[in-house]
C-alpha positions in Angstrom: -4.0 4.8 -16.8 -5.4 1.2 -16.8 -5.4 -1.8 -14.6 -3.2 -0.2 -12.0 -5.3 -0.4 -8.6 -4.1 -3.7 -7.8 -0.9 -3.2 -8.7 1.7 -2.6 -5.6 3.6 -0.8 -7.7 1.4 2.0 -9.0 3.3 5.1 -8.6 5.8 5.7 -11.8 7.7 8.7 -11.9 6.2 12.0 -12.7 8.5 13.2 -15.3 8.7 9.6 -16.8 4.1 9.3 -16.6 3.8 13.1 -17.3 4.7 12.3 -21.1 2.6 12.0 -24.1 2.6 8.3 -24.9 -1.2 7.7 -23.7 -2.6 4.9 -21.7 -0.5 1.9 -20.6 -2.5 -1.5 -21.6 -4.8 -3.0 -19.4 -2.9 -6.6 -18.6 0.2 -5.2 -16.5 -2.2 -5.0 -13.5 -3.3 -8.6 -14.0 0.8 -9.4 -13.4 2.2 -7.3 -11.0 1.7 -9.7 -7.4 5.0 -10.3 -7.5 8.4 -8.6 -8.2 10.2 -9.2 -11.5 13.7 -9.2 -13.0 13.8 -7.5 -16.6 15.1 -8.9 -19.2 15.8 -6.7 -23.0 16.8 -9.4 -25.4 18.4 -7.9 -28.5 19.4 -9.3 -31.9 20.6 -12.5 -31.4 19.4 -13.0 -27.9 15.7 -13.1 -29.0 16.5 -16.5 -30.9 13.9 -19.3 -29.2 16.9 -21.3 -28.9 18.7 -19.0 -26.1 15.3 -19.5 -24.8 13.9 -22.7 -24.7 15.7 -24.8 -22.0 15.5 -22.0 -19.7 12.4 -20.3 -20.0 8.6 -21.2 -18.7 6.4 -18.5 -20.1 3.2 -17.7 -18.4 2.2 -15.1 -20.7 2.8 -13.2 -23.7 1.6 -9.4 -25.1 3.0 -8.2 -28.5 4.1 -4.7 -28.3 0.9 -3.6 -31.3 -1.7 -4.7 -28.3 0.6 -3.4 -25.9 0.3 0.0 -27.5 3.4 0.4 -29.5 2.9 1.2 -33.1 6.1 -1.0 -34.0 7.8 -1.6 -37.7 8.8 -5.1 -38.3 12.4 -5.9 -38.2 13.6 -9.1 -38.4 15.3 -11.2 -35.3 13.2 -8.9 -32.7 9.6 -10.8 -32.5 8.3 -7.2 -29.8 6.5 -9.4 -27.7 6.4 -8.5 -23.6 6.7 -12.3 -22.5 6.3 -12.9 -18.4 7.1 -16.1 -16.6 10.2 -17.8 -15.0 13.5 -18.3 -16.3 15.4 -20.6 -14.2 13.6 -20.4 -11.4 13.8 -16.6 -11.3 10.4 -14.4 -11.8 11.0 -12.1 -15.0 9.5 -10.1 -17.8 11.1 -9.8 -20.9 10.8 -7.5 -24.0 11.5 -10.0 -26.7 13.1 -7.7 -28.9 13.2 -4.5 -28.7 12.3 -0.7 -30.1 15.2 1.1 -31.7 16.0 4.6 -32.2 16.0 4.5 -36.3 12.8 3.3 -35.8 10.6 5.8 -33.6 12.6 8.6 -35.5 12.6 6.8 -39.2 10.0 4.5 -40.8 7.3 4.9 -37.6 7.9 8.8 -38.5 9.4 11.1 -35.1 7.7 9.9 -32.0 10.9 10.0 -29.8 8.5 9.3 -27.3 7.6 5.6 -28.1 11.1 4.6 -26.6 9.5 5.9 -23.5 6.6 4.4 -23.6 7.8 0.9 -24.1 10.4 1.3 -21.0 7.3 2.3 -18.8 5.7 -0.8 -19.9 8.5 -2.7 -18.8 9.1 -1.4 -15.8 5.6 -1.6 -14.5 5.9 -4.8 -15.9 8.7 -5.9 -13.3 6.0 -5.0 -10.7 8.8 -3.5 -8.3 11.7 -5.7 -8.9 14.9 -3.8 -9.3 17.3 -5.2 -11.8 17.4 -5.3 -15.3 19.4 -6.6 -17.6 19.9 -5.0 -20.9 21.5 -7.5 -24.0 22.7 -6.6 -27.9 24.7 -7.2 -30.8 27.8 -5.2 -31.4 30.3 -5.1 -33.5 33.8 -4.7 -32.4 36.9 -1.9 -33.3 39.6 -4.3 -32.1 41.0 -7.0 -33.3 41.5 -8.5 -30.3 37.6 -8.5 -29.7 36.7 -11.9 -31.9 33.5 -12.4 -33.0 31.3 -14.4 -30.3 33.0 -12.9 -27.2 31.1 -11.4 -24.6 31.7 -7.3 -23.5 30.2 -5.4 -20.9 30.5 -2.1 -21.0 31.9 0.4 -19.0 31.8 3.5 -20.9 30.0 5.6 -23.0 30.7 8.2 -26.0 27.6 9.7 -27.2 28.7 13.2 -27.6 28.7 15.1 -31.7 27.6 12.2 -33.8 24.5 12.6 -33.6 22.9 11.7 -30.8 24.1 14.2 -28.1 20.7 15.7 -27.7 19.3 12.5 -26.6 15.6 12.9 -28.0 13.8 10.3 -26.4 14.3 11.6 -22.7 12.3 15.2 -23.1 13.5 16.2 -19.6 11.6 18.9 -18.4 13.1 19.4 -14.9 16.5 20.3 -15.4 18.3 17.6 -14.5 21.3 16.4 -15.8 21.1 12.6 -17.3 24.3 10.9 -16.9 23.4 7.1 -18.5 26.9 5.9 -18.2 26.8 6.1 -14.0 24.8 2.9 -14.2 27.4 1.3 -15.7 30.1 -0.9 -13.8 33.5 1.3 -12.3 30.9 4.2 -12.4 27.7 2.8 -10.2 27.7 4.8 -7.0 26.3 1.5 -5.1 29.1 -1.4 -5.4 30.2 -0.3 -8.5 31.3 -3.7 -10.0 28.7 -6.7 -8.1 27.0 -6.6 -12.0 30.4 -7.0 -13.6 31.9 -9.7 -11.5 28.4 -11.6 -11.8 28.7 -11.1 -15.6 31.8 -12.6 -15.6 31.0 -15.6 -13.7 27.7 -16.2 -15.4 30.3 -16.2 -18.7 32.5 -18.5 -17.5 30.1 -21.0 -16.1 28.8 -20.7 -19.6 32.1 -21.5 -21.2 31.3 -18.1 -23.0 35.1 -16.0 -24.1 34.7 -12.3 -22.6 36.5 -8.9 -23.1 38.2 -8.4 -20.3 38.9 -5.2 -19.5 37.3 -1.5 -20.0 34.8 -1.6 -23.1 34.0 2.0 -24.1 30.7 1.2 -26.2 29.4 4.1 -28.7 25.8 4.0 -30.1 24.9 4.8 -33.8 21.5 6.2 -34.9 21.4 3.0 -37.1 22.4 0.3 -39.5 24.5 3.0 -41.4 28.1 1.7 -40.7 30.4 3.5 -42.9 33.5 1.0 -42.9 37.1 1.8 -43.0 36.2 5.6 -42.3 33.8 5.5 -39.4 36.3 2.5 -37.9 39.5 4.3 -38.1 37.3 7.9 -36.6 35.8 5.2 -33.5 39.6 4.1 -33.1 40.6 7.5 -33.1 37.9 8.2 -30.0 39.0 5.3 -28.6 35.9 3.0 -28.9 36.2 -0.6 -28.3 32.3 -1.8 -29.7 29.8 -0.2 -32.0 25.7 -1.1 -31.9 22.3 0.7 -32.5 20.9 0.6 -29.3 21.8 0.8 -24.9 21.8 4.7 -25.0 18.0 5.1 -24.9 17.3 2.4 -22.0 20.6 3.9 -20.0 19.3 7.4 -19.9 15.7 6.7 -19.4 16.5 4.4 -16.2 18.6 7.9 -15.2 15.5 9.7 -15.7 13.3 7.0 -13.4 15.5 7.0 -10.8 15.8 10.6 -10.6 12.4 11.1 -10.0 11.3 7.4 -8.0 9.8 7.7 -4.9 13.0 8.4 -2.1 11.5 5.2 -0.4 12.3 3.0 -3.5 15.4 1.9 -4.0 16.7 2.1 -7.8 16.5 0.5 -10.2 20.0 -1.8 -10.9 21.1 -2.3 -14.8 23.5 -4.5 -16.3 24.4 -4.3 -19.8 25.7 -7.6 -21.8 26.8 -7.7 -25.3 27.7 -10.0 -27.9 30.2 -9.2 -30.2 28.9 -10.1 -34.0 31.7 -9.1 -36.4 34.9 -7.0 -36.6 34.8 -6.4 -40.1 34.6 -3.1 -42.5 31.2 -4.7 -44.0 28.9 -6.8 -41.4 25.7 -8.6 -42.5 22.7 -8.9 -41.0 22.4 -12.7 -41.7 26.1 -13.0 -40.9 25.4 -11.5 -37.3 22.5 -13.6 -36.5 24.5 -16.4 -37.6 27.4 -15.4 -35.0 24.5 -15.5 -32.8 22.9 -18.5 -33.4 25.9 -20.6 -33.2 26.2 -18.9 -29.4 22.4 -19.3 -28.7 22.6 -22.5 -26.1 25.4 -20.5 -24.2 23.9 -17.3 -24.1 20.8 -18.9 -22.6 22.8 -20.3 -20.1 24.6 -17.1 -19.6 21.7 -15.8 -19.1 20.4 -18.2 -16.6 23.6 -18.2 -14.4 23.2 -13.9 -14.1 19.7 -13.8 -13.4 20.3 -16.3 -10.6 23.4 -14.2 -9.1 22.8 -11.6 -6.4 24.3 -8.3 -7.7 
């Protein structure tokens, strides 16, 4: 590996560093000194404007030099930014990989999902929370477009995705992603959800409140009234592309950290783009934009919060 030996925190898990995704680049070592929060900015939160009266970057790596072959796709600019936002110390992955991706126009390398989480996580240079932030759509009517949800639950099973491809888990452990999420977290199950909500309301940003059962899709293949009325049927209150791969990969890290390292903490916020039969890309990022001041205030108020 390179430009670990200064880094304080050089041991990554063995079944996490024991898989095929080569040498992790050279310029983590140079930022480690210090823990950091992370920070996964999806569609819509990687706009410069939910950025750029919060954050003071120090440095920037695009995820090509970083190692990660990586297709273009537009409102993710794949950069690994580090500096402070608000005050806080933090890494971010501006933008971020997605499953249709590493298993679609990059060909199947499953393990490129992995590989860019053990960036980021070295990356945080032993700091223990991260935050996690997409787009969704929403199966409810009562979930309007620009509200916040946080989700609680997870369906992943037969449509799919139930073999979970990126996590290669060689051990025989189970991976249960959704016990990092709020009312499941075996350590104060609901500190992330009652920051959340705070952070929301300073922001003067509308939230679902309630249980949010989120389901991930492979990708932007959305069938309409079908696929709405199956997800309403399973009882799914927002759709997205993306969440299931970070959820079950922190799952895998903590299984396998070091006993004397506490685990890692995730929180998952998403912004609700549409409830329509037929959502745009340019309509969602336009949902988004108009949001962008609040979500970087959001985003300023939850980093700041001790959950």
């Amino acid at each position: 590996m390179l430009g670990f030996a200064s880094c304080s925190f050089a041991q990554t898990p063995e079944v996490v560093m024991s898989l095929p995704f080569g040498e992790l680049p050279g310029w983590i070592g140079s930022h480690c000194h210090e823990p950091r929060q992370g920070l996964i900015t999806g569609t819509g939160w990687s706009d410069d404007i939910v950025l750029q009266q919060h954050f003071e970057e120090e440095a920037r790596y695009s995820f090509v030099e970083s190692g990660l072959a990586s297709a273009a796709v537009p409102g993710h600019p794949k950069m690994f930014r580090l500096g402070r936002w608000a005050g806080v110390p933090v890494v971010i992955s501006h933008g971020r990989l997605h499953f249709n991706e590493v298993c679609g126009p990059l060909g199947w390398q499953p393990h490129l999902l992995r590989q860019w989480l053990a960036i980021l996580i070295k990356a945080m240079g032993g700091g223990r929370r991260l935050i996690i932030t997409n787009l969704v759509g929403a199966n409810l009517p009562e979930i309007k477009r620009g509200m916040l949800t946080f989700p609680t639950q997870l369906v992943t099973g037969g449509l799919g995705l139930s073999h979970h491809p990126w996590l290669d888990v060689t051990q025989g452990e189970f991976v249960a992603p959704e016990s990092l999420l709020p009312c499941r977290a075996i350590d104060d199950p609901n500190r992330f959800l009652h920051a959340a909500i705070s952070a929301a309301s300073q922001a003067e940003l509308d939230w679902h409140n309630g249980a949010c059962r989120y389901l991930m899709i492979g990708g932007a293949g959305f069938g309409g009234i079908g696929d709405r009325y199956l997800y309403q049927r399973l009882g799914v209150h927002t759709v997205g592309m993306s969440v299931l791969p970070e959820l079950g990969l922190v799952c895998v890290y903590n299984q396998s950290r070091d006993p004397a390292d506490p685990p890692l903490r995730v929180g998952v916020a998403q912004l609700v783009s549409d409830n329509e039969d037929e959502p745009t890309h340019d309509g969602n990022q336009d949902i988004a934009r108009a949001q962008a001041p609040k979500l970087g205030l959001f985003l300023s108020h939850l980093l700041q919060a001790d959950w």
